[in-house]
C-alpha positions in Angstrom: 115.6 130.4 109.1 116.5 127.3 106.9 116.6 123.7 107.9 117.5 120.8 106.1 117.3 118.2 108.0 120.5 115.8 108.7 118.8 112.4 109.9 117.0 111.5 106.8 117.9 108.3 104.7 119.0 108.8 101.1 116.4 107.0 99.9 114.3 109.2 97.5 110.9 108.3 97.4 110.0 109.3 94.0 113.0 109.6 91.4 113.1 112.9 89.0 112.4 111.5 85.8 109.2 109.1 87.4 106.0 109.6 88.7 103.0 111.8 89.0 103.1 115.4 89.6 100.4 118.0 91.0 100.8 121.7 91.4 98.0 123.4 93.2 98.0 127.0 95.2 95.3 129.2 96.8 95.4 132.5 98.3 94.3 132.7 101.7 93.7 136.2 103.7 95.2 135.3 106.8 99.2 136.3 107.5 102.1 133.7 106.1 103.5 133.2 109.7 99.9 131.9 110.8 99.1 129.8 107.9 102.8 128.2 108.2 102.2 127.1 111.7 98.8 125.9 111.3 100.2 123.6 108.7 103.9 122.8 110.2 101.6 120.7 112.7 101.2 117.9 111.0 98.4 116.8 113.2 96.3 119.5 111.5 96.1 118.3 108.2 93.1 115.8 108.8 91.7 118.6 109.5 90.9 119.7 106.1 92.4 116.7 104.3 89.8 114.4 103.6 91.5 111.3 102.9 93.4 111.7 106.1 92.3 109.7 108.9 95.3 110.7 111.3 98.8 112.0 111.4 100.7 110.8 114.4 104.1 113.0 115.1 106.6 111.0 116.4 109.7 112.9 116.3 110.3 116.3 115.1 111.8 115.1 111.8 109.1 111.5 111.7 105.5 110.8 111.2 103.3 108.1 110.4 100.3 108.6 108.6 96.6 107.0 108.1 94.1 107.4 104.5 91.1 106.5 104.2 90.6 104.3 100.6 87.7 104.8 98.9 86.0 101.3 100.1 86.7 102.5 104.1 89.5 100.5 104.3 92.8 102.5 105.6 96.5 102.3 104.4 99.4 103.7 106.5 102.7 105.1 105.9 105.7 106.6 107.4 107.0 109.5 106.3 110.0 112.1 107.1 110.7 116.1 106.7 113.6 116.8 104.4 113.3 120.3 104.5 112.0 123.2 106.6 112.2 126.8 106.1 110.5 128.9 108.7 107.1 130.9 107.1 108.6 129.8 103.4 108.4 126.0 102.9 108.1 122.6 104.4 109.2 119.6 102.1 108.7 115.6 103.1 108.6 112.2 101.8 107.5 108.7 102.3 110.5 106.5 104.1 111.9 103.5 102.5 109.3 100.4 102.3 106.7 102.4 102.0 103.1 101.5 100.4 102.4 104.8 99.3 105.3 106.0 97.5 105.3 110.2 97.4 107.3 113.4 98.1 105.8 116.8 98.4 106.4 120.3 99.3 104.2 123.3 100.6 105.3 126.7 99.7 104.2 129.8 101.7 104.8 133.3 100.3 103.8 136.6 101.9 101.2 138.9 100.0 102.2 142.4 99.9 99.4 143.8 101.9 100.9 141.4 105.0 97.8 140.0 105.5 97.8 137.4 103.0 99.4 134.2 102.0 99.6 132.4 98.8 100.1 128.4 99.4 101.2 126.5 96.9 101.5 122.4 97.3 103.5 120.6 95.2 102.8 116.5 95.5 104.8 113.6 93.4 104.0 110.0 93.6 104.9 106.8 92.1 101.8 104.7 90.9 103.1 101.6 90.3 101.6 98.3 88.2 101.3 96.8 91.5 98.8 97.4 94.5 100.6 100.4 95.4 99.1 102.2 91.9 95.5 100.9 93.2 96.4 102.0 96.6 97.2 105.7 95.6 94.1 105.7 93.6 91.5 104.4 96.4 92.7 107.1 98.6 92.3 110.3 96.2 89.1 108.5 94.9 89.2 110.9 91.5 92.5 112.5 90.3 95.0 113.3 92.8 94.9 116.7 91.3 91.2 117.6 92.0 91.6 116.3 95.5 94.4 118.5 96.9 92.6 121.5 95.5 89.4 120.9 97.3 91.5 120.5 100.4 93.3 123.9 99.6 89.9 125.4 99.2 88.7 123.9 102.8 92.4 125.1 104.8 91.2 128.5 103.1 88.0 128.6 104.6 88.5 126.8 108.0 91.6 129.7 108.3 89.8 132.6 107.4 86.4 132.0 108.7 87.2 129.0 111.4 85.2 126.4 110.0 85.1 123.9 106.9 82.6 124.5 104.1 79.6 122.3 103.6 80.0 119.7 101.7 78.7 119.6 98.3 75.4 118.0 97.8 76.4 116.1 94.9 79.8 114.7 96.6 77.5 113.6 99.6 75.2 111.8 97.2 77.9 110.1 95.8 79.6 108.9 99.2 76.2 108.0 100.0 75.9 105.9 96.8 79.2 104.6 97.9 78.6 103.3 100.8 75.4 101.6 100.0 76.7 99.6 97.2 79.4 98.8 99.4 76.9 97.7 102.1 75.1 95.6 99.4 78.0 94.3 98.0 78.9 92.7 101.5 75.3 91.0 101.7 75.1 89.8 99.0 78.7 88.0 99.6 77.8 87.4 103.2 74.6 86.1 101.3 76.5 83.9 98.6 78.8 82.3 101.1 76.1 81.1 103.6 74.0 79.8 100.7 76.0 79.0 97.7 73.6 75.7 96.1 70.3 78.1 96.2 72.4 80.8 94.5 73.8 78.6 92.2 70.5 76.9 91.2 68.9 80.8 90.5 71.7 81.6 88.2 71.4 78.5 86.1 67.2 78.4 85.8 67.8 82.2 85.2 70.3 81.2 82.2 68.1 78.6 81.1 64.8 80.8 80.7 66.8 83.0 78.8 68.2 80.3 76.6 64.3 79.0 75.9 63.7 82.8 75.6 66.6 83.3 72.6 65.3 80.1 71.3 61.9 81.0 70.6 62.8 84.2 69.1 64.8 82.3 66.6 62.3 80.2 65.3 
């Protein structure tokens, strides 16, 4: 059954000769019809999707949608479905004004044995100069790419075995390295504001023994 939805703006989020483009696909042993639904509810995808706080369905065409950046901070969006075909493919896109400009599609094709379905998401965004380029980039953390293949690896496993895979040890050291420098980071500005003439004073004795230091060496 095919349905292209009739109450969408003409707006397009991400022109065809612009923007960024990821194709990503995993096979995942469970049948097409159950992997379609799991995704068609949109409230699902935090589920697997790491840099997805929440998805909030308003209608059946609109949702609006909260990342996580990489500094814990969160951006929202609105977004709309353009396209649905039942058990084949779901397409959506950002609505007009939005912060996070991106379109996207998710594909679902039947293995032969039945018991299999191949997913294949296909994302487009717009980084541009401005903060929305930054934005994109603080919620994907690396490439974009990388990102929506680990989060096709976890819907594979929380399908086919009902739970998410660990997390690796060295992506846990690194959100752990994260958040302490971003812990620090606020001290020490917490730190700086409260007590700007001591701070001030450090830095310049700290410049001026290294001065006396450089000066010595030269003679």
């Amino acid at each position: 059954m095919s349905e292209t939805t009739k109450q969408h703006s003409r707006h397009v989020s991400v022109p065809s000769d612009q923007g960024i483009r990821v194709d990503k696909s995993t096979i995942i042993h469970r049948p097409v019809a159950e992997v379609y639904s799991f995704w068609r509810k949109l409230e699902n995808l935090p589920r697997f999707m790491r840099h997805l706080e929440s998805v909030e369905v308003r209608d059946d065409l609109h949702s609006h949608w909260v990342a996580r950046t990489v500094g814990e901070k969160t951006v929202a969006w609105d977004a709309e479905i353009i396209e649905r075909r039942e058990n084949e493919m779901i397409s959506w896109r950002s609505t007009p004004g939005s912060e996070v400009e991106h379109a996207g599609s998710v594909w679902f094709k039947p293995l032969l044995d039945g018991q299999g379905t191949e997913i294949r998401v296909e994302l487009k965004y717009l980084p541009p100069a401005g903060k929305g380029g930054a934005l994109f980039a603080r919620i994907f953390g690396r490439d974009a790419g990388t990102e929506i293949e680990e989060d096709l690896n976890r819907l594979k496993a929380l399908l086919e075995t009902g739970q998410l895979p660990p997390e690796p040890k060295a992506r846990e050291w690194q959100r752990r390295v994260l958040e302490n420098s971003r812990k620090a980071a606020g001290s020490a500005h917490v730190y700086v504001h409260e007590n700007p003439w001591p701070v001030i004073g450090s830095v310049a004795a700290l410049f001026f023994v290294l001065g006396l230091v450089v000066g010595l060496s030269r003679d």
